[in-house]
C-alpha positions, -999 to 999 in steps of 0.1 A, spaced: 0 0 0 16 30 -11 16 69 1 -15 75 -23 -32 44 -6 -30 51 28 -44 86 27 -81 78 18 -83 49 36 -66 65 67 -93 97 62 -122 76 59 -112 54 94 -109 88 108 -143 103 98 -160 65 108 -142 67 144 -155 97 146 -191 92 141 -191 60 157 -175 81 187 -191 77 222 -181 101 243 -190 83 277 -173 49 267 -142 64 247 -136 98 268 -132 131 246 -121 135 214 -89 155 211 -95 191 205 -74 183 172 -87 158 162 -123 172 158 -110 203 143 -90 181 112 -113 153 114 -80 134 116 -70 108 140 -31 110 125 -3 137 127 12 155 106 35 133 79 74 121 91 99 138 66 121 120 49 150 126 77 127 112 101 125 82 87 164 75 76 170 85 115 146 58 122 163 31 100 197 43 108 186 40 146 170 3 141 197 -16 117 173 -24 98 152 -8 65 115 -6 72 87 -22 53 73 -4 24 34 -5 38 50 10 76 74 37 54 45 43 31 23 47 64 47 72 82 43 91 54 12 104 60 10 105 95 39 98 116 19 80 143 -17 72 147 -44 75 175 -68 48 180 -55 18 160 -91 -4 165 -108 -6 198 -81 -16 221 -50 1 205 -47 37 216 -20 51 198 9 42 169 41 52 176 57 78 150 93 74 130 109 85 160 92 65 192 97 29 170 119 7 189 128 -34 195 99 -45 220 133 -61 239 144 -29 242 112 -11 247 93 -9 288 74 -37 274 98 -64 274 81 -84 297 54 -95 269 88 -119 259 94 -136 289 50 -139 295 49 -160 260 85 -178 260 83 -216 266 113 -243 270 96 -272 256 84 -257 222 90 -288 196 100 -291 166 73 -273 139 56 -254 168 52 -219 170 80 -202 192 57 -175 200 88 -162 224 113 -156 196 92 -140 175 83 -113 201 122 -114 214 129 -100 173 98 -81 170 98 -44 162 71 -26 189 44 -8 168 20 4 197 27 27 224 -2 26 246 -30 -1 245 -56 -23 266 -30 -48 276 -22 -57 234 4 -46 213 11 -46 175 45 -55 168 62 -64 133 87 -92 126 119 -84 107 128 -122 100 93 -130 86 97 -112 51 78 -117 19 88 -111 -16 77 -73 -17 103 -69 16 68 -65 44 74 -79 76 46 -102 90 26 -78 116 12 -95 147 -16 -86 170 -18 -95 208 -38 -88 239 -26 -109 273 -70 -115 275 -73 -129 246 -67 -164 256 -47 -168 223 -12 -163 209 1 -137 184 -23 -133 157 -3 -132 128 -8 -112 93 8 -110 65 20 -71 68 15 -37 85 -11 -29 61 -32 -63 63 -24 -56 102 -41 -22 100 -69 -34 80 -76 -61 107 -78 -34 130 -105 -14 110 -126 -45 105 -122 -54 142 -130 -16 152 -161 -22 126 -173 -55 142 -170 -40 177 -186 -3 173 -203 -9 139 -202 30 128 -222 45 104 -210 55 68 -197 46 39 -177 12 54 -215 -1 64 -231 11 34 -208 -11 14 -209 -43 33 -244 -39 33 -251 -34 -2 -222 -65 -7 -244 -91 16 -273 -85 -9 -256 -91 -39 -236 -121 -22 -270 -134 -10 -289 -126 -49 -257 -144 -58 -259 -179 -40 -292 -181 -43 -285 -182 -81 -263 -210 -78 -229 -192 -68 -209 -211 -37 -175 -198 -36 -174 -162 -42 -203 -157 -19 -194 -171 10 -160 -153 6 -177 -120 12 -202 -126 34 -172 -138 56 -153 -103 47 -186 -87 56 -193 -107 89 -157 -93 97 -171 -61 96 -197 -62 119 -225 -71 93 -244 -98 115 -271 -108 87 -234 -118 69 -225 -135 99 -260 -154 99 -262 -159 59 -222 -177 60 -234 -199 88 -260 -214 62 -242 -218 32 -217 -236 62 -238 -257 73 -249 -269 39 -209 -280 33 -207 -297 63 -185 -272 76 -198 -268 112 -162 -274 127 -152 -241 115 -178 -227 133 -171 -216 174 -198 -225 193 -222 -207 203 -216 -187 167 -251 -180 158 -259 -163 195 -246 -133 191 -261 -127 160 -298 -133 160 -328 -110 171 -341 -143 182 -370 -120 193 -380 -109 161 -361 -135 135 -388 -158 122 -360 -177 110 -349 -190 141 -379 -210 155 -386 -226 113 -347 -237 106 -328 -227 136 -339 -239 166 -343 -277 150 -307 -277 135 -290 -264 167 -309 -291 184 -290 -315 166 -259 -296 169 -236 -323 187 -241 -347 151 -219 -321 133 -189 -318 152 -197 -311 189 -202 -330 215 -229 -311 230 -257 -285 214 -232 -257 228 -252 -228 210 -283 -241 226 -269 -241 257 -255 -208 254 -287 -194 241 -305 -212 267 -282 -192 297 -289 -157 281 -324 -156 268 -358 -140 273 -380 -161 289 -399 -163 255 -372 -178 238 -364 -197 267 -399 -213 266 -397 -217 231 -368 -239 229 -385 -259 260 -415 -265 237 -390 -280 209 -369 -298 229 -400 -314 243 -419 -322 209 -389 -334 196 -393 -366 223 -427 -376 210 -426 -404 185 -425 -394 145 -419 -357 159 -428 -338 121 -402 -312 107 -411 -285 91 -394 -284 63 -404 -247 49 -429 -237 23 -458 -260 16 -447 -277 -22 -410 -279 -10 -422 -299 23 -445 -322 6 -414 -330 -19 -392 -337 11 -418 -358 28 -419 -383 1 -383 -385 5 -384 -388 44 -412 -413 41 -388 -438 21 -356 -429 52 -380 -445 78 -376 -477 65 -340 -473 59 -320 -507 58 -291 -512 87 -273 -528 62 -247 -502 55 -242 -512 16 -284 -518 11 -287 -483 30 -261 -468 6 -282 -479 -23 -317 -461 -12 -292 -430 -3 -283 -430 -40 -316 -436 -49 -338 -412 -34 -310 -382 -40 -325 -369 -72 -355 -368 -56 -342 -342 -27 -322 -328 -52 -347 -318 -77 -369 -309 -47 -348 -274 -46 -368 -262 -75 -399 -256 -49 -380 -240 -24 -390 -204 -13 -370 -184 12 -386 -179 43 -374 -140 44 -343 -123 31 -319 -135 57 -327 -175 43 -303 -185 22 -306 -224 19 -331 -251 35 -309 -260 63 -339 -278 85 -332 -306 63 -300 -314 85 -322 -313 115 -338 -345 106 -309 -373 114 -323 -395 84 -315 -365 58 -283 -353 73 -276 -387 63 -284 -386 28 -270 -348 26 -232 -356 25 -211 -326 24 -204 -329 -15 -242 -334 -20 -248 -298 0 -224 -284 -24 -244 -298 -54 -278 -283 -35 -261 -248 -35 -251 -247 -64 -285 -254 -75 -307 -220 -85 -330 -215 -62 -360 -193 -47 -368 -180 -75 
């Protein structure tokens, strides 16, 4: 990212920090920074930087020189990063106040292939001066072909190691998204992820897998839940629930309002612990935290899911009499594993061509995923086979 790059990007994070600014959480703005509507300095001259280098032994990375450029420094790096150092305030974290973050995350025992999360901070160059017990630091002996260090975020609270990225600028960027997810500001950064979701979403339901899911994951990044909550279908259809932490879905549902969760939701997160938990972890959580609507509305399910023959409702009215023919043919279902294999095979077109009478239940459904509530049809629905079903058009 070069000198050019940095400047609009670096304007527009200042204008969204400062709308999304909350004056009782944050504390004041800086007198200067609401008069520039800038939460930078002014630019380190040329000087400054050769000091710095000459200073370091070392040549910094073009996205940090680029950076310093424009703003020698930098208030309010994300949420818990409060300020950048300049050309001049850069030093080794060793050799930096902070050098106890090396001894807090160096280990004897690490093996061969593992991490050593100690010699990487014991090398690192200290980006952040003052923070919520994290720092941003860059790694001189981690250097790709364009000569940009690997940039690492850490906070003691995290209950993780470094987070590693692949440069000061993919570092920063992490920093706005995060600063995004956490405050969700208004302006043009929402505005765009918004208007992304809905072509993502137009997009998959026209048969597109891939690309999709690639931006509603940038998108959830950001902040945009209904992202967070379309992904976690198209997810669930590829058999991907591992990738998902549990509890995912919890902090991103109305659960009040979402009609989506008592049709598809609440039935698949019964049957969480089939996909790659071993317990219904969401469920739980949601149980913990819940109105006592909610709460008496998974009690309802849970209970009705005991009684014998316990119907799922599969979702519009032609689409669930197409999957009841299927379902009808499961409860007979062989034990023998090749005779069972066989009426897998055979029913499949059947389910598959079923998609053409699917209707969405509301613009936040993406994909029938009820039909992995019922035991019988996660079955049948292999992971390749929910693949094939999205990239099916459908909805229309």
């Amino acid at each position: 990212m070069n000198r050019e790059e940095w400047r609009p990007f670096l304007r527009l994070w200042s204008e969204e920090w400062i709308a999304g600014h909350d004056p009782e959480r944050d504390g004041p703005l800086g007198a200067e920074v609401v008069r520039d509507g800038w939460l930078g300095f002014a630019p380190a001259r040329a000087e400054d930087l050769a000091a710095a280098e000459a200073r370091l032994g070392r040549r910094l990375p073009p996205s940090l020189r680029a950076f310093l450029s424009v703003t020698d420094g930098w208030r309010n790096a994300g949420v818990f990063i409060y300020r950048l150092a300049g050309a001049g305030e850069l030093e080794w974290l060793a050799d930096s106040d902070d050098a106890s973050w090396i001894e807090a995350y160096s280990r004897d025992d690490v093996e061969e292939g593992e991490i050593d999360e100690g010699a990487i901070l014991g090398r690192s160059l200290k980006l952040s001066l003052d923070g919520d017990a994290a720092v941003m630091l860059l790694d001189p002996e981690d250097v790709d072909e364009h000569g940009e260090w690997a940039g690492y975020w850490l906070a003691s609270w995290s209950g993780e190691g470094p987070e590693r990225h692949a440069s000061f600028h993919e570092l920063m960027q992490a920093q706005f998204s995060s600063f995004h997810a956490l405050r969700k500001p208004p302006g043009e950064t929402r505005d765009h992820w918004d208007h992304q979701v809905d072509e993502a979403r137009q997009a998959a339901l026209d048969g597109a897998v891939d690309g999709p899911l690639s931006v509603l994951t940038e998108a959830g990044a950001h902040g945009r839940h209904r992202a967070a909550l379309l992904r976690f279908q198209l997810l669930v259809m590829l058999g991907d629930w591992r990738t998902l932490p549990p509890g995912h879905l919890v902090a991103y549902i109305d659960f009040e309002k979402e009609p989506l969760f008592a049709a598809e939701l609440l039935p698949l997160l019964s049957v969480e612990h089939q996909y790659g938990y071993w317990g219904n972890f969401a469920l739980e959580i949601l149980e913990r935290n819940a109105s006592e609507s909610v709460q008496a509305l998974i009690a309802d399910h849970t209970e009705r899911r005991k009684e014998p023959g316990f119907p799922f409702p599969y979702g519009n009215p032609e689409f669930d009499t197409a999957v009841r023919r299927v379902t009808a043919r499961l409860r007979d279902a062989p034990e023998d594993p090749e005779a069972r294999r066989r009426l897998m095979d055979a029913l499949w077109p059947d389910l598959r061509g079923a998609i053409r009478c699917w209707r969405p239940l509301n613009d936040n459904h993406i994909a029938p995923v009820v039909l992995l509530a019922d035991p019988a049809l996660g079955e049948l629905i292999t992971p390749e086979r929910g693949r094939e079903l999205l990239s099916l058009r459908r909805g229309a």
